[in-house]
FIKOLZA-1660 file (N, C-alpha, C; in steps of 0.1 Angstrom, whole numbers, plus 5000, padded with zeros to 4 digits):
% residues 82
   i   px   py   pz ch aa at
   1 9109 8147 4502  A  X  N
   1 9097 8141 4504  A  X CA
   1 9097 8132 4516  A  X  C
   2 9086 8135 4527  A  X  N
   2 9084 8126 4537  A  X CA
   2 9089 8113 4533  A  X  C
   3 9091 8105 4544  A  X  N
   3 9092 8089 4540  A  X CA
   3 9080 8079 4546  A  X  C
   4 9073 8087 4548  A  X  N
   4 9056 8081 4549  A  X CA
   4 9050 8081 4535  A  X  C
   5 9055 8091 4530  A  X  N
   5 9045 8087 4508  A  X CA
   5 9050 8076 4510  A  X  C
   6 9065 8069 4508  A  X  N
   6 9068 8053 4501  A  X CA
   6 9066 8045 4510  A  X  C
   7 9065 8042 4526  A  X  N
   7 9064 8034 4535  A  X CA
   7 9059 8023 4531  A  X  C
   8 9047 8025 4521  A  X  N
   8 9041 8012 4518  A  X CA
   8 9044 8002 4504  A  X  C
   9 9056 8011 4502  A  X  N
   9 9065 8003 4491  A  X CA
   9 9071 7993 4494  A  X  C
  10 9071 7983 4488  A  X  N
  10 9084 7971 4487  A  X CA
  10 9095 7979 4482  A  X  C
  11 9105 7969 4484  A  X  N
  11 9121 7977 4481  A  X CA
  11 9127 7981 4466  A  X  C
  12 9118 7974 4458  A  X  N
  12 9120 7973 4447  A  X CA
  12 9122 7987 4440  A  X  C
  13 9130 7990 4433  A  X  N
  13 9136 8002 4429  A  X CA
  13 9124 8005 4418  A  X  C
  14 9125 7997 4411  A  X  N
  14 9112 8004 4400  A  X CA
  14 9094 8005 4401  A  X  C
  15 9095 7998 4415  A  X  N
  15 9082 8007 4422  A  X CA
  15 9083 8019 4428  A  X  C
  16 9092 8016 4431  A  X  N
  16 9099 8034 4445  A  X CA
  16 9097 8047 4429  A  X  C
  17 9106 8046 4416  A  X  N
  17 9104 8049 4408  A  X CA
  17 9092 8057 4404  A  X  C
  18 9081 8045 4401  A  X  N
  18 9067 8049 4395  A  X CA
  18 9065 8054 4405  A  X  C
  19 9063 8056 4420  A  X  N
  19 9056 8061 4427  A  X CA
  19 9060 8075 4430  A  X  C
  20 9077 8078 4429  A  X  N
  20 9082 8086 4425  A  X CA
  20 9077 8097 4416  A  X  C
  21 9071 8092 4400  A  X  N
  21 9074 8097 4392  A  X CA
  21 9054 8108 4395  A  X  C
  22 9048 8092 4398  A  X  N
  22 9032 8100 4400  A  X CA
  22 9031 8109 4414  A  X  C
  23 9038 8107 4421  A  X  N
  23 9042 8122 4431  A  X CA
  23 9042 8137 4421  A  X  C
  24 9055 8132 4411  A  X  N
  24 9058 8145 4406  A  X CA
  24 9047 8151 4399  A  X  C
  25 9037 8141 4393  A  X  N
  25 9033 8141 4384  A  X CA
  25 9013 8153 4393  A  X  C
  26 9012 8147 4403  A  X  N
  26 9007 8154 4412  A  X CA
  26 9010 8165 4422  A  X  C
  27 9022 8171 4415  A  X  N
  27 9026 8182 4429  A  X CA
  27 9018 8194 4424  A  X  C
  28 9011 8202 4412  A  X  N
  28 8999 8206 4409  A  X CA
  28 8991 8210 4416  A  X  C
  29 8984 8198 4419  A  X  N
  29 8974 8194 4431  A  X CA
  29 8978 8193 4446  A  X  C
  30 8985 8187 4439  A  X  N
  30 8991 8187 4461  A  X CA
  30 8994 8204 4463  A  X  C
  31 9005 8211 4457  A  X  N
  31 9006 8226 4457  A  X CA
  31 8989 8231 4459  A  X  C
  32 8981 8234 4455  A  X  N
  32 8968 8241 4454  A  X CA
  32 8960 8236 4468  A  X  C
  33 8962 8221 4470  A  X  N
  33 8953 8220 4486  A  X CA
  33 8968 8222 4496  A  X  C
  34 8973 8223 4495  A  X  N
  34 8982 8228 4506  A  X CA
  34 8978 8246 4505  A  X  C
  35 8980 8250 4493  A  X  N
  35 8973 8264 4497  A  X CA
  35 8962 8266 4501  A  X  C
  36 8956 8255 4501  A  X  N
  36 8937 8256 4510  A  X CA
  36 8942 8256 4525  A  X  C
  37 8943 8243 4527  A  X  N
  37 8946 8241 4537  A  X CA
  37 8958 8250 4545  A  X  C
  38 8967 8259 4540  A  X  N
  38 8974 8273 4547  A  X CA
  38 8964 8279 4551  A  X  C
  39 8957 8284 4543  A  X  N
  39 8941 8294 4544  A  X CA
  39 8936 8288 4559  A  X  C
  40 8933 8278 4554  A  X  N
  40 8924 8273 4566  A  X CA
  40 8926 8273 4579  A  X  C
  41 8942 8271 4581  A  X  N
  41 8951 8272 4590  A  X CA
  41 8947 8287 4598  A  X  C
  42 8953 8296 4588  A  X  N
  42 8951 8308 4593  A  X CA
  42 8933 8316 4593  A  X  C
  43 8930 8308 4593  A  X  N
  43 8911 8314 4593  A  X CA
  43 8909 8311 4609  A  X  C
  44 8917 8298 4611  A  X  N
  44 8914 8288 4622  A  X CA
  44 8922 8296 4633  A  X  C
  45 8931 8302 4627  A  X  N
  45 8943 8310 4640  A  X CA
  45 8936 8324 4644  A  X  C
  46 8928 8328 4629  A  X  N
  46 8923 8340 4633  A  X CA
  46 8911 8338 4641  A  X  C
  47 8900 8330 4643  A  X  N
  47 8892 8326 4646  A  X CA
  47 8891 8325 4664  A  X  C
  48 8907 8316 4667  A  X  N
  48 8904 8315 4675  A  X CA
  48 8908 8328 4685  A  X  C
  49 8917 8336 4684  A  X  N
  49 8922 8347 4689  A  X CA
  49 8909 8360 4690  A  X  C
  50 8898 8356 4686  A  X  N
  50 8887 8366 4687  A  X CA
  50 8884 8364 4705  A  X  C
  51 8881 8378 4707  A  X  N
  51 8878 8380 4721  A  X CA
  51 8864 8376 4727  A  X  C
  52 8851 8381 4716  A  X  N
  52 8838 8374 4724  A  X CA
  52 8836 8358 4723  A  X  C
  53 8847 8349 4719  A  X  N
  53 8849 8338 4719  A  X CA
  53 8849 8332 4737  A  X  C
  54 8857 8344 4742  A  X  N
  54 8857 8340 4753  A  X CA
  54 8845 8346 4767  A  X  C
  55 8832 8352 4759  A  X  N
  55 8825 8354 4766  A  X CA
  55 8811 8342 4771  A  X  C
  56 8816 8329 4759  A  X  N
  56 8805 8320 4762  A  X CA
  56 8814 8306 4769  A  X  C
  57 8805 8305 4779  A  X  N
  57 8803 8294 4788  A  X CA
  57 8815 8280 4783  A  X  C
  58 8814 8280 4776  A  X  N
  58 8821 8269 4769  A  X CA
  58 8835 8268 4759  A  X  C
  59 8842 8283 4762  A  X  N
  59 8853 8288 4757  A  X CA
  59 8862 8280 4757  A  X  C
  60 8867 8270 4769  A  X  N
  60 8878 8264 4768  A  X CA
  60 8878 8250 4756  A  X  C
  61 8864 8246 4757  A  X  N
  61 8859 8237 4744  A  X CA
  61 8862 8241 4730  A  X  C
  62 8857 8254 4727  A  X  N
  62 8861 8263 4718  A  X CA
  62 8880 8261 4712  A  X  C
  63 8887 8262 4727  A  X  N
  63 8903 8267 4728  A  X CA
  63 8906 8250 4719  A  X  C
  64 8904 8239 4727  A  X  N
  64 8908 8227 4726  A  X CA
  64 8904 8222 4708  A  X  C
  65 8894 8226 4705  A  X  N
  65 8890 8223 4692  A  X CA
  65 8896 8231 4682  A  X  C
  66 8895 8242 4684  A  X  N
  66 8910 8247 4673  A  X CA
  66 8920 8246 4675  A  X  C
  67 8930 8244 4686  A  X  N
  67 8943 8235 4691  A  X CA
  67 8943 8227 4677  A  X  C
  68 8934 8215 4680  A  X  N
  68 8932 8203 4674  A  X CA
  68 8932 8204 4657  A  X  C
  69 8924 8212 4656  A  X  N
  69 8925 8223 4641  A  X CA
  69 8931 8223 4635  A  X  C
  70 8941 8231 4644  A  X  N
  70 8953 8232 4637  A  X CA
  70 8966 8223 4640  A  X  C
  71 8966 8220 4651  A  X  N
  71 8978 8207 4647  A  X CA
  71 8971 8200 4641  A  X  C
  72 8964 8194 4636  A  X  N
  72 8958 8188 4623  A  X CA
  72 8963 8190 4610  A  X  C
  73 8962 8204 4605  A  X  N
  73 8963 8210 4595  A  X CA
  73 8975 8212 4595  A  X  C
  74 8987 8219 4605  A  X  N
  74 9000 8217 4602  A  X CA
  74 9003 8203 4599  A  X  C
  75 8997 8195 4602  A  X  N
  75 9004 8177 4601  A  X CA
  75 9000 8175 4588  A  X  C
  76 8990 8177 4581  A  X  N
  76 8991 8178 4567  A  X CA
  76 8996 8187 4554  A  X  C
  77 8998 8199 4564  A  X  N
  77 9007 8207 4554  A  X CA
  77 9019 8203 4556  A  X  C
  78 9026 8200 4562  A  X  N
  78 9040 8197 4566  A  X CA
  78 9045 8183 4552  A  X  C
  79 9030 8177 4555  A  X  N
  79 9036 8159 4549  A  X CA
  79 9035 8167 4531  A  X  C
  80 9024 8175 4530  A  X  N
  80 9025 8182 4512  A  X CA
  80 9034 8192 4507  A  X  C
  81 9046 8188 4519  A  X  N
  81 9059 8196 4513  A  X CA
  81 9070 8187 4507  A  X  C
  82 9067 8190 4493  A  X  N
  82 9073 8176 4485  A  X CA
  82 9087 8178 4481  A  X  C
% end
């Protein structure tokens, strides 16, 4: 588990614990948007790799916004690998 989930814990062992325990208690959920968010990843890769993408005026705008996209979305798939 990242050490950004507990960052905002005190040291105390039996808070690290509960927060511990409702992680586990959500990996469910976390598992299911992490598979959205894969999807999305690759909709965004497919997307951008299309060729008449690069027939309008404003293609490099296009380039920079799915960049963005997707290091986005790897930065939160990466952190919902528990």
């Amino acid at each position: 588990m990242d050490t950004k989930w507990a960052s905002h814990l005190s040291k105390k062992p039996i808070e690290q614990e509960e927060f511990k325990n409702y992680i586990k208690a959500s990996i469910p959920v976390l598992n299911r948007l992490r598979e959205i968010l894969t999807k999305d990843l690759e909709q965004s890769s497919r997307e951008q790799k299309k060729v008449d993408h690069f027939d309008t005026p404003n293609w490099e705008l296009r380039q920079v916004d799915c960049n963005a996209t997707q290091r986005t979305l790897e930065k939160i798939i990466n952190l919902l690998e528990i």
